[in-house]
BAZAMI-929695 format. One record per residue (C-alpha): residue number from 1; residue in one letter; chain; z, x, y. Coordinates in steps of 0.001 Angstrom, whole numbers, padded with zeros to 6 digits, always signed. Layout:
BEGIN
@resi=NUM | resn=a | chain=A | z=Z | x=X | y=Y;
...
***
This chain:
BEGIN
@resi=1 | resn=x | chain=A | z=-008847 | x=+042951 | y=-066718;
@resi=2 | resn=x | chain=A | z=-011371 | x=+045572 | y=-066267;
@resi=3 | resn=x | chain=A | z=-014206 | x=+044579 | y=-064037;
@resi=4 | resn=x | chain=A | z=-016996 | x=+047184 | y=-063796;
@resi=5 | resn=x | chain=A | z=-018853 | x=+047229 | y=-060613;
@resi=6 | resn=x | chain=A | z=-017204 | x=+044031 | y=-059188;
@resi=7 | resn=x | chain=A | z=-016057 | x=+044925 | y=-055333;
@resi=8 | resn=x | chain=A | z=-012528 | x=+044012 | y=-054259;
@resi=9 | resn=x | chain=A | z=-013866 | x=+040510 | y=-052940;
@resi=10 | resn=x | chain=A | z=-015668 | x=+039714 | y=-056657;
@resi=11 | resn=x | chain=A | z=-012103 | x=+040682 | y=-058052;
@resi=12 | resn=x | chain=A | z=-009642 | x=+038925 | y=-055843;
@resi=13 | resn=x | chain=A | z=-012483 | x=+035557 | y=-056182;
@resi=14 | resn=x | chain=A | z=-012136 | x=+036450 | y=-059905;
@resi=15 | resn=x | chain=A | z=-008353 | x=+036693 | y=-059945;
@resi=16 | resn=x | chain=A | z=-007744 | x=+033506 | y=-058155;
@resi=17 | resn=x | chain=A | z=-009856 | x=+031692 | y=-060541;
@resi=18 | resn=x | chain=A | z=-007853 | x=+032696 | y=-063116;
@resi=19 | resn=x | chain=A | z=-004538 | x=+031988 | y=-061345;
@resi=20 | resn=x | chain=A | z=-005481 | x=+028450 | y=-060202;
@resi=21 | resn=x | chain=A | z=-007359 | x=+027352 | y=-063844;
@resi=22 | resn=x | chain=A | z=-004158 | x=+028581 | y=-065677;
@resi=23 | resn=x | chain=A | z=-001785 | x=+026692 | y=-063036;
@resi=24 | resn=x | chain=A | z=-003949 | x=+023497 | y=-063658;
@resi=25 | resn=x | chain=A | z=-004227 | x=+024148 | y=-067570;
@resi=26 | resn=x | chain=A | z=-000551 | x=+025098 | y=-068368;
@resi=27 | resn=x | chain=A | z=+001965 | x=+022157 | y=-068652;
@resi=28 | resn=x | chain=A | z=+005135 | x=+022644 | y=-070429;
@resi=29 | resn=x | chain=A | z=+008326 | x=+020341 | y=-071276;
@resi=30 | resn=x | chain=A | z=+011411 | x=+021069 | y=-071343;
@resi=31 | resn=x | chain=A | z=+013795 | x=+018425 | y=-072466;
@resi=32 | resn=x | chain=A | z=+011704 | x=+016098 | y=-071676;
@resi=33 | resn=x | chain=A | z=+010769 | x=+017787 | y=-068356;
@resi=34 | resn=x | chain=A | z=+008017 | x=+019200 | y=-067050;
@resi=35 | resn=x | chain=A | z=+008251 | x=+022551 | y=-066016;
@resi=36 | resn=x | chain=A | z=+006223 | x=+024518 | y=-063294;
@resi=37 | resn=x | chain=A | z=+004200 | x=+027596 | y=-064132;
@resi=38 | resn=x | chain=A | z=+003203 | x=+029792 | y=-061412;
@resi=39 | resn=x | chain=A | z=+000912 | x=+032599 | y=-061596;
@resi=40 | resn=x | chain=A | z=+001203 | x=+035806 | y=-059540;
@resi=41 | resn=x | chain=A | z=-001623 | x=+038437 | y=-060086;
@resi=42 | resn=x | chain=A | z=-001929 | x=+042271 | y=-058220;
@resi=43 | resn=x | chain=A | z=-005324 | x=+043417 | y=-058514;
@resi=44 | resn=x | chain=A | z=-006723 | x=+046864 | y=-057577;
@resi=45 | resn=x | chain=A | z=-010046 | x=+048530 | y=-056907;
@resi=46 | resn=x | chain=A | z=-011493 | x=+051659 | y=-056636;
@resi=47 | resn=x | chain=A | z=-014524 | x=+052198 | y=-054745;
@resi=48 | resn=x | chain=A | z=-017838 | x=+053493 | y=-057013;
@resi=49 | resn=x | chain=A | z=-018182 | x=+057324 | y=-057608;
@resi=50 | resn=x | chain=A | z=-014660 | x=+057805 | y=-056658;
@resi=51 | resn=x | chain=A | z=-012777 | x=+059182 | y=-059267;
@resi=52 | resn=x | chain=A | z=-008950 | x=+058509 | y=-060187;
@resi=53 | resn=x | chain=A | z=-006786 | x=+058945 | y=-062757;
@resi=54 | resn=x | chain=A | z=-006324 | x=+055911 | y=-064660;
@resi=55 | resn=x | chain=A | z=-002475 | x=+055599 | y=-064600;
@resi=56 | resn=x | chain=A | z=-002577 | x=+055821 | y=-060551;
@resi=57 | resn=x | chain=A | z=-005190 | x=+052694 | y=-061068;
@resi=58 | resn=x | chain=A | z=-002549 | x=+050851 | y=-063301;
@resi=59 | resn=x | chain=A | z=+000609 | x=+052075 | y=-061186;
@resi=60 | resn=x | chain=A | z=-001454 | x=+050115 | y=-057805;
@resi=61 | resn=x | chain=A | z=-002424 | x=+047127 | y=-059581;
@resi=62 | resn=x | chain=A | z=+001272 | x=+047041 | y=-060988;
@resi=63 | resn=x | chain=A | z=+002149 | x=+047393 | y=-057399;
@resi=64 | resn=x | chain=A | z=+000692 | x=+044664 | y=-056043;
@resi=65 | resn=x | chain=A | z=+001933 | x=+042367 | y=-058904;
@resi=66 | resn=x | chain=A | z=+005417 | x=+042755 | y=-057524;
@resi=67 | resn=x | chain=A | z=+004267 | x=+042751 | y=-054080;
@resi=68 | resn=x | chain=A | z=+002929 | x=+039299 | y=-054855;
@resi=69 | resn=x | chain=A | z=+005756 | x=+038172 | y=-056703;
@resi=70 | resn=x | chain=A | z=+007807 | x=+039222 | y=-054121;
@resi=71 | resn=x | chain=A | z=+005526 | x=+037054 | y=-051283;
@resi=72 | resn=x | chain=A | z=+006877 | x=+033990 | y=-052916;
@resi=73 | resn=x | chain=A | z=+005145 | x=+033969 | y=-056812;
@resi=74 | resn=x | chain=A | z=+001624 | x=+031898 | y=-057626;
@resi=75 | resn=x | chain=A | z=+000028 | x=+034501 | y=-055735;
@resi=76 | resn=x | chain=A | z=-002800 | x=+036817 | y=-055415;
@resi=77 | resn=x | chain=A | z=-002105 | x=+040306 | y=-054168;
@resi=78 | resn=x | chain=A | z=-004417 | x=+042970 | y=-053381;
@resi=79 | resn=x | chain=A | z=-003979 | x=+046767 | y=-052927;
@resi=80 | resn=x | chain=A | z=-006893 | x=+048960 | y=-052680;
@resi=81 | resn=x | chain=A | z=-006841 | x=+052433 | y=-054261;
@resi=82 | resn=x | chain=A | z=-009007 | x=+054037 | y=-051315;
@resi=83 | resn=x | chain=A | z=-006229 | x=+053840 | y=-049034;
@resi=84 | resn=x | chain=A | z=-003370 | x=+054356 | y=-051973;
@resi=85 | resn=x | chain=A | z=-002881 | x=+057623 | y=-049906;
@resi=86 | resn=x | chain=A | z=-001928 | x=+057927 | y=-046503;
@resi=87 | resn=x | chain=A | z=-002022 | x=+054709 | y=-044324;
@resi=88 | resn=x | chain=A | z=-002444 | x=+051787 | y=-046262;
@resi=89 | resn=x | chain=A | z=-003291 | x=+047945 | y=-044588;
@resi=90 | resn=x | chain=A | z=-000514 | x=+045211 | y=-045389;
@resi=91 | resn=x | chain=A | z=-001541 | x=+043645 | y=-048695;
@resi=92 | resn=x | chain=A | z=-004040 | x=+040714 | y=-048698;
@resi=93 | resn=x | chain=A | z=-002605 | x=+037968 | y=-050430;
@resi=94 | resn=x | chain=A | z=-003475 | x=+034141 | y=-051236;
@resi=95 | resn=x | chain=A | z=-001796 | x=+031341 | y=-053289;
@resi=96 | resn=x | chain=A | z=-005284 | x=+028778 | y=-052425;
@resi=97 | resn=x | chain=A | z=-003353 | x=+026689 | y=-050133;
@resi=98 | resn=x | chain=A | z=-001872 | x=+025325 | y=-053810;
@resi=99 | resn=x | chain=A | z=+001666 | x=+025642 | y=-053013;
@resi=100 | resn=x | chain=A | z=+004084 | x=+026438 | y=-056098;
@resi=101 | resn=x | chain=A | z=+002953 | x=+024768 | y=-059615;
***
């Protein structure tokens, strides 16, 4: 998703919206079994004026999928593109105290 002017807050609120109403909304059987379905989102921002080239935007966000797969799945990860250079601040992450679905 593209989300102009929405700050990294709006996005992460956004992308944990998503991740718990598809966790709630998705139930599959297998073989007569349910089966879980977890949701792990990396979302990146850039701050306004700042310009970046759009792959770098994608290669973050892509980034912080796998980090957030990698923090356990049905997850939340963000990476901020200000600080892609240089120095950059543990990723924020969040699973909405839901556990694995």
């Amino acid at each position: 998703l593209i989300l102009p002017t929405t700050d990294s807050r709006g996005a992460t609120v956004v992308a944990e919206s998503i991740r718990l109403a598809l966790c709630r909304s998705l139930n599959f059987d297998w073989r007569g079994r349910p089966v879980a379905v977890s949701v792990s989102i990396g979302v990146t921002t850039v701050s306004g004026g700042r310009r970046v080239v759009p792959e770098k935007l994608v290669a973050l966000a892509d980034e912080a999928l796998y980090q957030a797969k990698s923090a356990g799945r049905n997850t939340v990860c963000f990476l901020t593109c200000d600080s892609a250079e240089g120095n950059r601040p543990p990723p924020e992450t969040s699973d909405g105290g839901q556990g694995q679905h």
